[in-house]
C-alpha positions in Angstrom: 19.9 14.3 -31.0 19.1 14.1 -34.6 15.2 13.7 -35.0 14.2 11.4 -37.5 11.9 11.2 -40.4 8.4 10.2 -39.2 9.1 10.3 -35.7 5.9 10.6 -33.4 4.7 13.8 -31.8 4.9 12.0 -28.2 8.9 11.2 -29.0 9.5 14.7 -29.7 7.6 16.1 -26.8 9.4 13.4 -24.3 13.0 14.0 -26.4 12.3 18.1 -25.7 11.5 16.8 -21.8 14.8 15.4 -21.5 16.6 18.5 -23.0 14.7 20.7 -20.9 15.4 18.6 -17.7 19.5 19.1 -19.2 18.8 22.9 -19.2 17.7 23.2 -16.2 19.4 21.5 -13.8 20.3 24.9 -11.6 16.6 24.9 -10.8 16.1 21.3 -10.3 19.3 21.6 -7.3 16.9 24.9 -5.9 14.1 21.9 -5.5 16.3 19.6 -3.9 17.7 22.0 -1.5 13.9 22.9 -0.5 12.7 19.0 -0.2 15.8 18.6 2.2 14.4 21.4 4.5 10.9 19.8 4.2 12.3 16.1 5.0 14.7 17.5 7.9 11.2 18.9 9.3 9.8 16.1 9.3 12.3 13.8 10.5 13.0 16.2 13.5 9.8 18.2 14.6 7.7 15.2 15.4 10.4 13.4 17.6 10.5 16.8 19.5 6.4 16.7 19.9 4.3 15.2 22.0 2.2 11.8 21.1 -1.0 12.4 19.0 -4.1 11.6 21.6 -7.2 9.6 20.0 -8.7 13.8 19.4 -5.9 14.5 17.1 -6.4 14.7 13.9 -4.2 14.8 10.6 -4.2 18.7 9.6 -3.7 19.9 13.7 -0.8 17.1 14.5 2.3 17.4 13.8 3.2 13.3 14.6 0.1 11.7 12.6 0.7 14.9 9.9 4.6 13.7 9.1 3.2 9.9 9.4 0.9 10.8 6.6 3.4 12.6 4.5 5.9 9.6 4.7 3.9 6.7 5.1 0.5 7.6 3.4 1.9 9.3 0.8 5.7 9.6 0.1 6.8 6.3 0.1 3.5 4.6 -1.6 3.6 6.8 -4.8 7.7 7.0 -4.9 7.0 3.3 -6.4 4.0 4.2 -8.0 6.2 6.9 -10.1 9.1 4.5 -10.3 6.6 2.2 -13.0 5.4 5.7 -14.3 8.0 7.8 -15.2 11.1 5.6 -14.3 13.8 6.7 -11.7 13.0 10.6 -12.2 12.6 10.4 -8.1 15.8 9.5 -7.5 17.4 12.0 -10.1 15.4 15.0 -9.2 13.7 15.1 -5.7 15.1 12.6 -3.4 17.0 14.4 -0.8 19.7 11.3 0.3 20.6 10.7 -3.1 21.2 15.2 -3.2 23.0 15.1 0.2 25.0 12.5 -0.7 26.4 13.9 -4.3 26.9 17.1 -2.8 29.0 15.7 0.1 30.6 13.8 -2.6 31.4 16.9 -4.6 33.7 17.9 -1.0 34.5 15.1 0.0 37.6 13.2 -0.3 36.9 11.3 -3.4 39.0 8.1 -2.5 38.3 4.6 -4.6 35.1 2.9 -4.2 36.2 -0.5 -2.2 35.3 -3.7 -3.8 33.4 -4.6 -0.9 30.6 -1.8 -1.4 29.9 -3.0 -5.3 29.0 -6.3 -4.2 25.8 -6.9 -5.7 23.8 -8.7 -3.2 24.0 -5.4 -1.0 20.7 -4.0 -2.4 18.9 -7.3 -1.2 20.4 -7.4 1.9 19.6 -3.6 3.0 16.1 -3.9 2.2 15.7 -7.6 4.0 17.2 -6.0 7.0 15.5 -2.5 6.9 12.1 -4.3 6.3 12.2 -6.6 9.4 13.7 -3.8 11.5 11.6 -1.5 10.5 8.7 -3.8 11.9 10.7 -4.6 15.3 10.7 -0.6 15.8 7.2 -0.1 14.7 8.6 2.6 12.0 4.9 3.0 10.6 3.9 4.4 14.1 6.4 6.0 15.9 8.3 9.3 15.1 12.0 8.1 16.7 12.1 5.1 14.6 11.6 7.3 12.0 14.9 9.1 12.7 17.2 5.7 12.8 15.4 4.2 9.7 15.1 6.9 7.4 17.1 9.7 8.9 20.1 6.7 10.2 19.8 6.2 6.1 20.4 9.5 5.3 23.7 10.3 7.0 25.0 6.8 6.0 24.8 8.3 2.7 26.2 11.6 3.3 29.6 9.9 5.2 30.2 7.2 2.1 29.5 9.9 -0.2 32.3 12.4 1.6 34.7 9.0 1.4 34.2 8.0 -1.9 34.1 9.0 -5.5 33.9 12.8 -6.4 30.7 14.5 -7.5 28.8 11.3 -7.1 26.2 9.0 -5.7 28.1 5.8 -5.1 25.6 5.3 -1.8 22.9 5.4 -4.4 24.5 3.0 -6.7 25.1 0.2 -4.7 23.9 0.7 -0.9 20.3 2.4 -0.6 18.0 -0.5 1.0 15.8 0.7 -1.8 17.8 1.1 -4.7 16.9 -2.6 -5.8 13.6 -2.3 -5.1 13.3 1.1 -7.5 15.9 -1.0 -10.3 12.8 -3.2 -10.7 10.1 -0.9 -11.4 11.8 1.4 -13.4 12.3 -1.7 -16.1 8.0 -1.2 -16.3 8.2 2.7 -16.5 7.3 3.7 -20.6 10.0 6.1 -20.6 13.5 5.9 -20.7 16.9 7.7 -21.8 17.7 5.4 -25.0 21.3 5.5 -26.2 21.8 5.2 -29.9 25.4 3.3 -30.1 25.6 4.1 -33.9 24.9 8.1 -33.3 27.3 7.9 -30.8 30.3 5.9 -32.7 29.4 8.2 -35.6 30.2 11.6 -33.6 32.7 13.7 -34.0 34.2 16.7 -32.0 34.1 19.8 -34.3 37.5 21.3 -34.9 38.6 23.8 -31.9 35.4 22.5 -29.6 35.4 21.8 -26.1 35.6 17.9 -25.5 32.2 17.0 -24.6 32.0 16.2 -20.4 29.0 14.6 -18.3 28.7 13.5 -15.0 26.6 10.7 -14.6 26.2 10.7 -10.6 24.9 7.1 -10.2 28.1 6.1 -12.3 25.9 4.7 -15.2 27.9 3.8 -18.2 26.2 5.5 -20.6 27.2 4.6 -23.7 26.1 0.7 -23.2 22.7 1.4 -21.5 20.0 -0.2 -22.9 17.8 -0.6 -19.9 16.4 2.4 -17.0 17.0 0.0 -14.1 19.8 2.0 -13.0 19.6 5.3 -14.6 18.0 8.4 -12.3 16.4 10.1 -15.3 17.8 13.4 -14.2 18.2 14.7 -17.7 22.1 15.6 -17.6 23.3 13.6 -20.2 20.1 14.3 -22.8 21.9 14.4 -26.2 25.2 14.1 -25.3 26.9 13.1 -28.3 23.7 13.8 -29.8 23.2 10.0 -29.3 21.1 9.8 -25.9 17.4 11.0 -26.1 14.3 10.6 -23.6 11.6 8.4 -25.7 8.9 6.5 -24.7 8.9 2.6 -24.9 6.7 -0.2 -24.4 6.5 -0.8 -20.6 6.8 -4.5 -21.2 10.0 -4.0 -23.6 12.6 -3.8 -21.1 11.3 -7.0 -19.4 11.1 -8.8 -22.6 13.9 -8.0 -24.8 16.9 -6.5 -22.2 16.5 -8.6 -18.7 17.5 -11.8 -20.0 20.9 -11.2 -21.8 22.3 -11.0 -18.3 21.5 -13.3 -15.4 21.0 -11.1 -12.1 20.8 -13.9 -9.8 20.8 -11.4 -7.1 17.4 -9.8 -8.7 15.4 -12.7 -8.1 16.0 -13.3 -5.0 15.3 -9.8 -4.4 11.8 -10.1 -6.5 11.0 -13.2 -4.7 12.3 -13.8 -1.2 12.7 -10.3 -1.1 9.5 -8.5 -2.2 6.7 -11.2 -2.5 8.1 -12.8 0.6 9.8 -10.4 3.2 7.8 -8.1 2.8 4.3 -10.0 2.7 5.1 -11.3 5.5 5.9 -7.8 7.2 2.6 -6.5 6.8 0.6 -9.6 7.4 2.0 -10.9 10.5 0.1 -8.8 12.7 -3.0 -9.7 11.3 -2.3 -13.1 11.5 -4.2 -15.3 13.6 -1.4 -18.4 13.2 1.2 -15.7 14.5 -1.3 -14.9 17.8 -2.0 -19.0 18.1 1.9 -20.2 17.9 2.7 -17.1 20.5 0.1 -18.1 23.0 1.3 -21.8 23.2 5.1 -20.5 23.4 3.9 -18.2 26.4 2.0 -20.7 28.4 5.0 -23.2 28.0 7.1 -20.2 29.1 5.5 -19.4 32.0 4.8 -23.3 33.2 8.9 -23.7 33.2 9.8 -20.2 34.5 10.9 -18.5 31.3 9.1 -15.2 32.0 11.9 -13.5 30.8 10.9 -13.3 27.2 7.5 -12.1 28.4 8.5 -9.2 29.2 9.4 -5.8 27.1 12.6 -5.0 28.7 14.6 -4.0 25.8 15.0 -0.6 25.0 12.3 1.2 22.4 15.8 1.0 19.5 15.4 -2.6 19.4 11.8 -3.5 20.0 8.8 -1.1 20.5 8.3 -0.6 23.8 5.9 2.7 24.3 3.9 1.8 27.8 2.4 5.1 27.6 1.0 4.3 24.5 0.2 0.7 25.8 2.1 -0.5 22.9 4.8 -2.6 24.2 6.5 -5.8 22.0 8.5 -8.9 24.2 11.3 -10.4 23.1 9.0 -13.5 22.4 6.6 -11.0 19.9 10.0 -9.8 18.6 11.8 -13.4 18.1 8.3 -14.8 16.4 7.8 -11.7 14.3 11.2 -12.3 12.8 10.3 -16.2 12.2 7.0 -15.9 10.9 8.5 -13.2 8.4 11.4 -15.8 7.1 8.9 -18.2 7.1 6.9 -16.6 5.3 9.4 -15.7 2.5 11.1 -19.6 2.5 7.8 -20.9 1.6 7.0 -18.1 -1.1 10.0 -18.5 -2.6 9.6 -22.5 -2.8 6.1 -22.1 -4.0 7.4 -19.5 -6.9 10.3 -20.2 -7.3 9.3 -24.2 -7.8 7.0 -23.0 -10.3 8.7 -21.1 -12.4 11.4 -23.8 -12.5 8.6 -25.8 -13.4 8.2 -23.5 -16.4 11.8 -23.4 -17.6 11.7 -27.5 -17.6 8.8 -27.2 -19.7 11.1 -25.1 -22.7 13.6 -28.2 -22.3 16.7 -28.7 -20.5 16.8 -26.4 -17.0 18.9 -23.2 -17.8 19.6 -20.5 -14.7 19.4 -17.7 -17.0 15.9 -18.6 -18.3 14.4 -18.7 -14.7 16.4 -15.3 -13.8 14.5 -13.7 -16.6 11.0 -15.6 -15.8 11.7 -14.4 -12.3 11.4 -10.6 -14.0 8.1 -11.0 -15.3 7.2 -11.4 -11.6 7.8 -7.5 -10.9 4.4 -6.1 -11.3 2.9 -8.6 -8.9 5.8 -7.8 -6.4 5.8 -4.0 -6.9 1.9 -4.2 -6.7 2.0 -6.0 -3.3 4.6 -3.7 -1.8 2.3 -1.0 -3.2 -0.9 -2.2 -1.3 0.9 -3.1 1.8 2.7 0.6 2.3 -1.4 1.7 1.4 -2.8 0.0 4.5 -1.5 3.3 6.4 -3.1 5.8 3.6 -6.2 3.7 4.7 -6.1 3.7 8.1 -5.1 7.1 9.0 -7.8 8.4 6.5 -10.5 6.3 7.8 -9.3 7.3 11.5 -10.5 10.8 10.0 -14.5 9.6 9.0 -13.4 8.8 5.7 -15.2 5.5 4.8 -13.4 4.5 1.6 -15.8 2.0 0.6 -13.9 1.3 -2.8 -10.7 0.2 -1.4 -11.4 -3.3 -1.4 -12.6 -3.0 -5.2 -9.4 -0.8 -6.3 -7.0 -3.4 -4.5 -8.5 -6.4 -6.1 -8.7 -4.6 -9.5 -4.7 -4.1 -8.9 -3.8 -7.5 -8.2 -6.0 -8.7 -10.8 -4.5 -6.3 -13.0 -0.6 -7.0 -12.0 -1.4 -10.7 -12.1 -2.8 -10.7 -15.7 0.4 -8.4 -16.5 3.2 -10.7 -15.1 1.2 -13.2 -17.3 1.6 -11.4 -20.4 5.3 -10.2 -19.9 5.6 -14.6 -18.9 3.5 -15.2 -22.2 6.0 -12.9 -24.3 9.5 -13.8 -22.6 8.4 -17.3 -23.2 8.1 -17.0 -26.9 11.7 -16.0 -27.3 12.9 -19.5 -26.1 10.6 -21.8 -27.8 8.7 -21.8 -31.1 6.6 -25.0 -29.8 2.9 -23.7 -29.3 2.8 -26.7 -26.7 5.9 -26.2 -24.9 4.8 -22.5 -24.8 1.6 -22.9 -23.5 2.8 -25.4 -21.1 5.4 -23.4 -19.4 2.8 -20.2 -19.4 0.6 -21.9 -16.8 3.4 -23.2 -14.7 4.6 -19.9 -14.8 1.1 -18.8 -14.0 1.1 -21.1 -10.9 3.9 -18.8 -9.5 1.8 -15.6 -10.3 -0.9 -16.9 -8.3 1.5 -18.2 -5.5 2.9 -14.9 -5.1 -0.6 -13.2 -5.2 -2.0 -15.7 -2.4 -0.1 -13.6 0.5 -2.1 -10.6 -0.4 -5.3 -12.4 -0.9 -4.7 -13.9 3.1 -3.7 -10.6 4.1 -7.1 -8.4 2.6 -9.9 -10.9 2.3 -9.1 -14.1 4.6 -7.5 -12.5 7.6 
């Protein structure tokens, strides 16, 4: 791609990136194949080990050691990269989305069905993996591991051997996280811009090849204008010598590209989804409503003989049940757990969700695709919660080894604080665009506010009340 006149030293240096990542991409396959060895580890060496005992320690365990790796640091700092440096996870380390394109580059390369693009999947397989992953104790327990993660993986590997050819059509639509990495990606200051002139403009030299790129998650490239769906894997850097990697403001996407399209699907995703399923996954443990409402179920249980649900008789696939560990969940602990975590998200999503439809009254007439892109400025509160709540087993298992961490309560205020005032910025700016009323505009600001602060008020329970 062309350089222009004046361009920045940063845009070169992040346009060279790109071309290098284009270069390279022999070496970057070399990677994956090694951080698929290193995840088969361990996914299959701690299931094969025995339970850590209160002496073990992080460095001489293999169970708390692979706990660590995926729970206290992979996953946490996957979505912290996801607002840094976009989807460049998904493109050049994760090893499902690798398996899956290279079973897709033998596999039978039939037709994606219509059934797998519908676009409520990516909502749906996190609700379900969240809530399943809490009925299994995931966090804790290597087995789990294997069904969540590992169950993932080979789901991936056969819809990759069915469908498409050299592609990533489980990464596209399916992955329970593929939503959840669409959203933070639209905050990351770097992104793969397209320039639609360059690209109308180019022509194939007499006697050339006819240019050819494989896009893997089945981007259409030459109408991108966002990085919600792009795995920054560098292939397609100056094709057509129209597509460069540049930096960007991290509020632009937000501001200027979310709300020509409504994604319906999105904000439910953003608010049921990740500021209310997921809240209410990490917090209903702690909670002292969840222990009250349980021990007044149990005594009226056992006063008209319904013992059954007292006791942890289903198998450890459905419900943690470890009695060697003493760590054993009822179908009653199960069966509440589930409620207080829908609960938990219907009344987040009326609390936000009422606000910010507060907000788009306050522009004038209610329009849907005004509240779908309010409903994006919500993402860095919702990432930042996920964020914290994955971080509560960095904490613990560090602490467990003398660590005191004294700061952790500062950092995780300064975060919220700092996602909060963000989502009120990126509310303050999207606003703008549909009102040039001062009034109107301040107005629908602090209603929109209201639903920053409702969002942040599970996290503020969960850390400081609870």
């Amino acid at each position: 791609m062309t350089v222009r006149r004046g361009a920045g030293r940063a845009r070169v240096l992040t346009m060279r990136a790109g071309e290098w990542l284009r270069d390279h991409q022999r070496a970057i396959r070399r990677l994956q194949w090694g951080i698929i060895g290193a995840y088969v580890a361990l996914l299959v060496i701690p299931a094969l080990a025995p339970m850590p005992t209160r002496l073990s320690h992080i460095w001489s365990d293999v169970v708390l050691f692979a706990q660590f790796v995926f729970w206290g640091i992979w996953w946490p700092f996957v979505l912290v990269s996801m607002v840094l440096v976009g989807r460049s996870w998904c493109g050049l380390f994760c090893p499902e989305g690798a398996l899956a394109e290279a079973a897709s580059r033998h596999g039978l390369g039939r037709a994606i069905p219509h059934w797998i693009k519908w676009k409520g999947w990516p909502f749906v397989a996190f609700a379900c993996t969240t809530i399943y992953g809490q009925m299994v104790s995931v966090y804790q327990y290597p087995m789990p591991v294997i069904i969540v993660l590992g169950g993932s993986t080979f789901a991936a590997i056969v819809v990759g051997f069915l469908y498409g050819r050299d592609k990533r059509v489980w990464c596209r639509y399916l992955c329970p996280v593929n939503g959840v990495f669409g959203l933070l990606s639209k905050l990351a200051p770097l992104h793969y811009r397209v320039d639609k002139e360059a690209w109308n403009d180019w022509r194939r030299e007499p006697g050339a090849p006819a240019p050819h790129i494989n896009c893997a998650p089945l981007v259409p490239i030459r109408t991108m204008r966002g990085g919600s769906a792009c795995h920054m894997c560098g292939r397609c850097a100056d094709f057509k010598q129209a597509v460069a990697l540049e930096p960007r403001s991290p509020s632009h996407e937000i501001v200027n590209v979310a709300g020509d399209e409504p994604k319906p699907w999105e904000s439910v995703l953003i608010i049921f989804g990740l500021m209310g399923i997921a809240a209410g996954a990490f917090q209903w443990a702690s909670s002292p409503l969840y222990v009250t409402v349980k021990q007044m179920i149990a005594e009226w249980l056992v006063e008209h003989g319904g013992t059954m649900l007292l006791e942890p008789r289903l198998p450890w696939w459905i419900l943690t049940n470890y009695p060697d560990q003493n760590d054993m969940m009822t179908p009653l602990d199960g069966g509440l757990m589930i409620v207080y975590v829908l609960v938990t998200a219907f009344v987040t999503t009326i609390a936000v969700g009422g606000a910010l439809a507060l907000a788009v009254r306050a522009l004038g007439s209610f329009q849907a695709r005004r509240f779908h892109h309010l409903a994006q400025c919500l993402i860095p509160m919702a990432g930042c919660g996920v964020f914290l709540g994955l971080s509560m087993t960095t904490v613990t298992l560090l602490r467990s080894e003398g660590l005191s961490l004294d700061f952790v309560d500062l950092l995780r205020m300064g975060l919220l604080a700092g996602a909060a005032l963000w989502c009120v910025w990126l509310m303050w700016s999207v606003i703008g665009r549909y009102t040039a009323s001062t009034w109107r505009r301040i107005a629908a600001t602090v209603a929109g506010s209201a639903a920053v602060l409702f969002g942040t008020v599970n996290w503020i329970v969960l850390f400081w009340v609870w």
